[in-house]
C-alpha positions as CSV (number, residue, x, y, z in Angstrom):
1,X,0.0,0.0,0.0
2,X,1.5,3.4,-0.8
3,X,0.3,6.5,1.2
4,X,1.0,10.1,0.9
5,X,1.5,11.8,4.4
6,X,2.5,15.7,5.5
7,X,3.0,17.3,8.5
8,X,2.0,21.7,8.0
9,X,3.4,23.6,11.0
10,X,3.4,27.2,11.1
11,X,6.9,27.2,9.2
12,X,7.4,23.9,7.3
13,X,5.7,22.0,5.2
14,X,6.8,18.5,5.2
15,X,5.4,15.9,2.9
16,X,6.3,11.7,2.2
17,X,5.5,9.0,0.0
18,X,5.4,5.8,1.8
19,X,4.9,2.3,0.6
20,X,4.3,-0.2,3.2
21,X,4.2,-4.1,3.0
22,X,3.6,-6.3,6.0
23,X,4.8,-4.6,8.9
24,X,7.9,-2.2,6.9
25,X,7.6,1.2,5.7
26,X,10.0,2.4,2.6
27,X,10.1,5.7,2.2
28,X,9.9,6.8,-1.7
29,X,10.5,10.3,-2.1
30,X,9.8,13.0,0.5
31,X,11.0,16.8,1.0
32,X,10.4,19.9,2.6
33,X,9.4,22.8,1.9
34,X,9.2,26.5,3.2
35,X,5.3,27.4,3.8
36,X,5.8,31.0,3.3
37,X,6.8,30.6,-0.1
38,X,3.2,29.0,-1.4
39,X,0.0,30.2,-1.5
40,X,-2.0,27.2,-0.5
41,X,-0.9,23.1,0.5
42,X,-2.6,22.3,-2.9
43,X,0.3,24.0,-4.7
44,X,3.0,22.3,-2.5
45,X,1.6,19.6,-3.0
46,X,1.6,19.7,-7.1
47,X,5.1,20.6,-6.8
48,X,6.1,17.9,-4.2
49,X,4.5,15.2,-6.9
50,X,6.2,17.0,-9.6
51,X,9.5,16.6,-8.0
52,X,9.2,13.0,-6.7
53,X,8.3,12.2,-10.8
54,X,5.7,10.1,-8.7
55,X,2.3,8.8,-10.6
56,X,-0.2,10.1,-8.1
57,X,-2.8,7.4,-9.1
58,X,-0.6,4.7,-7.1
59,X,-1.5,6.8,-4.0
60,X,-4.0,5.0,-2.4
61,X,-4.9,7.3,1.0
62,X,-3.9,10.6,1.9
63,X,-3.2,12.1,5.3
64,X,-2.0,15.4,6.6
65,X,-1.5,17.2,9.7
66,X,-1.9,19.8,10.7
67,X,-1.3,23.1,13.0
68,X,-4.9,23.8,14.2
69,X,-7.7,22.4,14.9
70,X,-9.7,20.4,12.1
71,X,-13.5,20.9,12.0
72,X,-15.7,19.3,9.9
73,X,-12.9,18.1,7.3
74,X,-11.4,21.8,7.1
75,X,-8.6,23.7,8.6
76,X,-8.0,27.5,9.3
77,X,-4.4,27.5,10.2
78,X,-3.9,29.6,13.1
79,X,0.0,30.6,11.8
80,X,-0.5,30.5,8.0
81,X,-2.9,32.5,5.6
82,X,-4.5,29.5,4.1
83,X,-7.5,27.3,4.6
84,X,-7.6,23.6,3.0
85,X,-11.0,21.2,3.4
86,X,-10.7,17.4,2.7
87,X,-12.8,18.0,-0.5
88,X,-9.8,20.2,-1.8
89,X,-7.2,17.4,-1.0
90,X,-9.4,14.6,-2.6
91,X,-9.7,16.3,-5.8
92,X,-6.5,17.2,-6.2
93,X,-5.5,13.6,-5.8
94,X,-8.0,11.9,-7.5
95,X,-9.1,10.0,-4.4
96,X,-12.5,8.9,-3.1
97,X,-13.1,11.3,0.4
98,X,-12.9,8.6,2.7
99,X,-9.2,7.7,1.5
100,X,-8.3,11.3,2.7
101,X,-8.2,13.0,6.2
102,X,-6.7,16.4,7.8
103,X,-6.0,15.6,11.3
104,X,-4.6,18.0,14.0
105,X,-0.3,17.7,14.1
106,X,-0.6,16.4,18.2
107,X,-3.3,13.8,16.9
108,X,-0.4,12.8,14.1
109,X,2.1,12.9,16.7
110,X,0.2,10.6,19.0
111,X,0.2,8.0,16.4
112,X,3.3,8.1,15.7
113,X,5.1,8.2,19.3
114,X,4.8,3.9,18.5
115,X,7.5,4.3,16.1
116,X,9.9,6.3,17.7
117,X,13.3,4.2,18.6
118,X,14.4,4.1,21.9
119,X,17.5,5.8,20.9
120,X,15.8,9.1,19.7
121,X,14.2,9.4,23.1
122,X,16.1,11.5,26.2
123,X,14.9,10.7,29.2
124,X,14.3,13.6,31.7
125,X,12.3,11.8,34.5
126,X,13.0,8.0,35.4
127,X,9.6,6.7,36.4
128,X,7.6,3.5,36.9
129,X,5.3,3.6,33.4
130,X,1.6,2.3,34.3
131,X,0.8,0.9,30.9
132,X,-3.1,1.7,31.5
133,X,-2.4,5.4,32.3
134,X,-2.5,8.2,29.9
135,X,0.3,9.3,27.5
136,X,1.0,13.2,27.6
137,X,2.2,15.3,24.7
138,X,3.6,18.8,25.2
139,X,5.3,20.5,21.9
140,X,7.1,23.9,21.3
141,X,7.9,24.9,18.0
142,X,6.3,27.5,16.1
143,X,3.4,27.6,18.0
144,X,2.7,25.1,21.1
145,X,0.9,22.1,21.3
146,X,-0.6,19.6,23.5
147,X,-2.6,15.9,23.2
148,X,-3.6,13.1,25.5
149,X,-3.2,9.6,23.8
150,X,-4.1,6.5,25.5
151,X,-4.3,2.7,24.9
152,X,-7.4,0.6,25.2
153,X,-7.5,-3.4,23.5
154,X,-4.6,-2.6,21.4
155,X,-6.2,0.3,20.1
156,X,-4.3,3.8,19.8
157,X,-6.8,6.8,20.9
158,X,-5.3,10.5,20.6
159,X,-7.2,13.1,22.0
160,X,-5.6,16.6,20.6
161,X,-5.6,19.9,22.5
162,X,-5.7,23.6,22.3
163,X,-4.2,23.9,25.8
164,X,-1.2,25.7,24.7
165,X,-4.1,28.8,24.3
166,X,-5.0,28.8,27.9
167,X,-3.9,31.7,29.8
168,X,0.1,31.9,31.0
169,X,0.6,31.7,34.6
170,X,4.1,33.3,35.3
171,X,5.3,31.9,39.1
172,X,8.2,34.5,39.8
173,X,9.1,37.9,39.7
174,X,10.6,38.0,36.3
175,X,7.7,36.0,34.7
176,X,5.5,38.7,36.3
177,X,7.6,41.4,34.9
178,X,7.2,39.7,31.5
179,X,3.3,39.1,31.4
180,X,3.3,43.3,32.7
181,X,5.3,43.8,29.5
182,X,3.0,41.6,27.3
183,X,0.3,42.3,29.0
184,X,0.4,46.1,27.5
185,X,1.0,45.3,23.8
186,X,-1.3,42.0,23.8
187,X,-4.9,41.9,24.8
188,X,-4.2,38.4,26.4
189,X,-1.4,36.6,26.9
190,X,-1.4,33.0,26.3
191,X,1.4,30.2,26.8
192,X,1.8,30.2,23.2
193,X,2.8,34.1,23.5
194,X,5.9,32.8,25.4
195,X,6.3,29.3,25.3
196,X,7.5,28.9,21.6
197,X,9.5,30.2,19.0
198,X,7.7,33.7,18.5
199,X,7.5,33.6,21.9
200,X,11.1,33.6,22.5
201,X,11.5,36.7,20.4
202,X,8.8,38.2,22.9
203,X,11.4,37.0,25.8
204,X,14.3,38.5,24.3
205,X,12.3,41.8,24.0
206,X,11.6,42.0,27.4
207,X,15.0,41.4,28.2
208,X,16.2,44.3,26.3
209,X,13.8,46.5,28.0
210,X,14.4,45.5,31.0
211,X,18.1,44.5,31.3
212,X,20.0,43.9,34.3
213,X,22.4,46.1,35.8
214,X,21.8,48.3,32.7
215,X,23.1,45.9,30.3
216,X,23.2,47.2,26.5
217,X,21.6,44.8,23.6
218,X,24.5,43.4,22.0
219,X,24.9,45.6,18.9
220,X,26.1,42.4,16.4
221,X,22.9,40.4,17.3
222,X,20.7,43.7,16.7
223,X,22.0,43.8,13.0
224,X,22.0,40.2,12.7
225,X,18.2,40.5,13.5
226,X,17.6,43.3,10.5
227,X,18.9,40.6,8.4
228,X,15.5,38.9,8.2
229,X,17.5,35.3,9.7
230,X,15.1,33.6,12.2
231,X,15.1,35.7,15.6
232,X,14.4,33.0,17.5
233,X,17.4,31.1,15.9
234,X,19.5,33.8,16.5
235,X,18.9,34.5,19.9
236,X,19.1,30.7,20.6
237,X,22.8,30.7,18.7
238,X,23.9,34.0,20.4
239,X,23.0,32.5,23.8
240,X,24.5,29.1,23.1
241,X,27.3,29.6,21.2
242,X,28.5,33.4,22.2
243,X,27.1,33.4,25.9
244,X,25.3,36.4,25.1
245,X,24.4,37.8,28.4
246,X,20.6,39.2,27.0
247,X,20.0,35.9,24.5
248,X,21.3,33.7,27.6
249,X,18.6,35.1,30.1
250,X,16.2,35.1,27.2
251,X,16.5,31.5,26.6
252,X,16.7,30.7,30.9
253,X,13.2,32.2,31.1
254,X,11.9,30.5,28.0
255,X,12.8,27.0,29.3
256,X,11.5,27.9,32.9
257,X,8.3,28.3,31.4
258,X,8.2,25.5,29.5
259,X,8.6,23.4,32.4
260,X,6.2,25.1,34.3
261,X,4.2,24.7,31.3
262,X,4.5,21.0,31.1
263,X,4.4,20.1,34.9
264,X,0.5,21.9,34.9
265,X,-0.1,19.2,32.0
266,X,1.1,16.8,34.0
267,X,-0.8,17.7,37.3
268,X,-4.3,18.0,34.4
269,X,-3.8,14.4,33.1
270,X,-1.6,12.5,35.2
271,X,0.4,11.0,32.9
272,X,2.2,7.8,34.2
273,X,2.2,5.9,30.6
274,X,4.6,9.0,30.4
275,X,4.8,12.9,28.9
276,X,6.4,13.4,25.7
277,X,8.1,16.5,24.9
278,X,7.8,16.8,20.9
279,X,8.3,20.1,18.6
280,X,11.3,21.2,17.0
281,X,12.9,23.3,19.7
282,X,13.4,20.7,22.4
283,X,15.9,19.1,20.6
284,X,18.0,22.2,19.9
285,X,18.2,22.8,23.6
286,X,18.8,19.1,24.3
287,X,21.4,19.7,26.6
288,X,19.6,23.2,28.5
289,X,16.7,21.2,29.2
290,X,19.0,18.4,30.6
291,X,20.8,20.5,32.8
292,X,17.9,20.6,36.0
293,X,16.4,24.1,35.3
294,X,13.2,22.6,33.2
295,X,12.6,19.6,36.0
296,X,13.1,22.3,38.6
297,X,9.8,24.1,37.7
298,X,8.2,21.0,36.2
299,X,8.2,19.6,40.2
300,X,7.7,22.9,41.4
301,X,3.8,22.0,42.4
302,X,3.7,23.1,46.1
303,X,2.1,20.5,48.0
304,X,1.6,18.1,44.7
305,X,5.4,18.4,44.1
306,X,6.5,14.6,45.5
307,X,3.1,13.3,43.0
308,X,5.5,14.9,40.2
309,X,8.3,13.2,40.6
310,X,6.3,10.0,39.9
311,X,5.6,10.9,36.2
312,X,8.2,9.2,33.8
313,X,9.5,12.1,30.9
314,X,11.3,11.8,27.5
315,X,12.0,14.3,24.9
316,X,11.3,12.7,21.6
317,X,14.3,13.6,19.4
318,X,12.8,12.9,15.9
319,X,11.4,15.4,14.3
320,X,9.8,13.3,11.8
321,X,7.5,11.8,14.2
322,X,4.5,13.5,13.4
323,X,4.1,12.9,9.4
324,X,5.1,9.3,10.8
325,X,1.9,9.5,12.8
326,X,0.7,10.9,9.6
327,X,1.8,8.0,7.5
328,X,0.2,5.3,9.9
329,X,-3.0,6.8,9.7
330,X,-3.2,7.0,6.4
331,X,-2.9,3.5,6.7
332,X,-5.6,2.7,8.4
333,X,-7.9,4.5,6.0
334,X,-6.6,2.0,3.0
335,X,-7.9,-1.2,5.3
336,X,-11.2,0.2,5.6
């Protein structure tokens, strides 16, 4: 059976052709490409098929994630101007509707967490895994997502979640000072206006205007920024490899946060099967989020603190896991 997969996020666009027989997957062409640069998935698509010189009549099921939440067979992506139904995809691949589904990326990634190797996972958290309790995804990337998956008579269920929306809930002085400063530019501010890549740009800007011991912005990272390079890249690389004072505290709040972040998912779903960190910028920061400052405010629950300690953690070090989830679903809809 050959299947045709993608996984949209809020910057990338990846797509894969996958033929599987028995219980092996061969991958036969996939690539990725910049979202900005198209004006819909159909036309990434068309290229993508193009490119892999692939007839698209030996496609036999079609499934994509995607950065949103899917309603009704359509998508309005929350970081891209486009929309896409399920009608759209099916015509453009000459497939019967039910061979073709949109499904949120966390739903994608839940599928796919089953094929991720034990060597691409970096445990954080030693724990006893209940194989009966849920299975916890938190994700930072572009934006920041969140899903529940569990198990029940060999059957994979994933629940996907908006819960990087809810509201942020800063838990020290400096994560006070930066909701005041968001607060006055944003009408709300959400997880996802910290605990991501954008949102590390909004970090680094309250650094800069609020810098300690009166601190000047280093001048090579401001022109490095009118560039148009990724900020969030940059301040990540000026912290990392220049120990940057501003990018350094920048990237200390962002991962306080995130821990924060994921210990309240923890404490909403109880997560012994264990909780997954996924997204792209975990694995960037392998080696910050190893170093005790993440665990420190994931535990950080008051009188629920020792319950935290019970809850096993891994950050998932493939990327590719979510179009993999992708892939496996697809799957599914050719034995139907």
């Amino acid at each position: 059976m050959i299947v045709l997969s993608g996984d949209v996020g809020g910057t990338n666009t990846r797509l894969q052709i996958t033929e599987h027989q028995s219980k092996k997957a061969k991958i036969i062409f996939a690539k990725k490409y910049l979202a900005a640069e198209f004006k819909s998935l159909s036309a990434i698509i068309e290229q993508f098929l193009a490119e892999a010189t692939f007839d698209r009549s030996k496609i036999q099921a079609v499934c994509i994630a995607v950065a949103g939440p899917v309603k009704n067979g359509a998508i309005e992506f929350t970081n891209l101007p486009w929309g896409l139904t399920e009608n759209e995809l099916a015509e453009v691949l000459c497939l019967d509707k039910s061979k073709v589904r949109l499904i949120n990326d966390f739903t994608s990634i839940g599928y796919g967490l089953d094929s991720v190797e034990k060597n691409n996972l970096i445990c954080l958290q030693k724990a006893e895994i209940d194989p009966d309790a849920p299975i916890a995804m938190v994700g930072a990337g572009t934006g920041i997502g969140m899903g529940i998956v569990t198990k029940h008579n060999g059957q994979t269920l994933v629940y996907p979640s908006e819960g990087g929306h809810q509201d942020f809930a800063p838990v020290d002085d400096e994560q006070i000072g930066l909701f005041q400063f968001l607060k006055k530019r944003l009408h709300r501010v959400s997880i996802e206006r910290i605990c991501c890549g954008p949102g590390l740009i909004n970090i680094y800007k309250y650094v800069v205007a609020n810098p300690l011991y009166n601190q000047p912005e280093s001048p090579e990272l401001k022109r490095d920024m009118h560039k148009g390079i990724d900020h969030a890249q940059l301040i990540t690389q000026y912290a990392l490899e220049k120990g940057d004072p501003m990018a350094l505290r920048a990237v200390d709040i962002f991962i306080r946060v995130y821990g924060a972040v994921a210990g309240d998912m923890a404490l909403v779903t109880l997560p012994k099967g264990g909780l997954y960190i996924v997204g792209g910028i975990a694995p960037k920061i392998i080696t910050q989020m190893q170093d005790g400052r993440f665990m420190k405010t994931f535990q950080d629950k008051g009188r629920l603190s020792g319950l935290m300690k019970e809850i096993p953690i891994f950050v998932v070090m493939d990327t590719d896991v979510g179009i993999k989830g992708a892939a496996e679903f697809a799957l599914s809809l050719c034995k139907k």
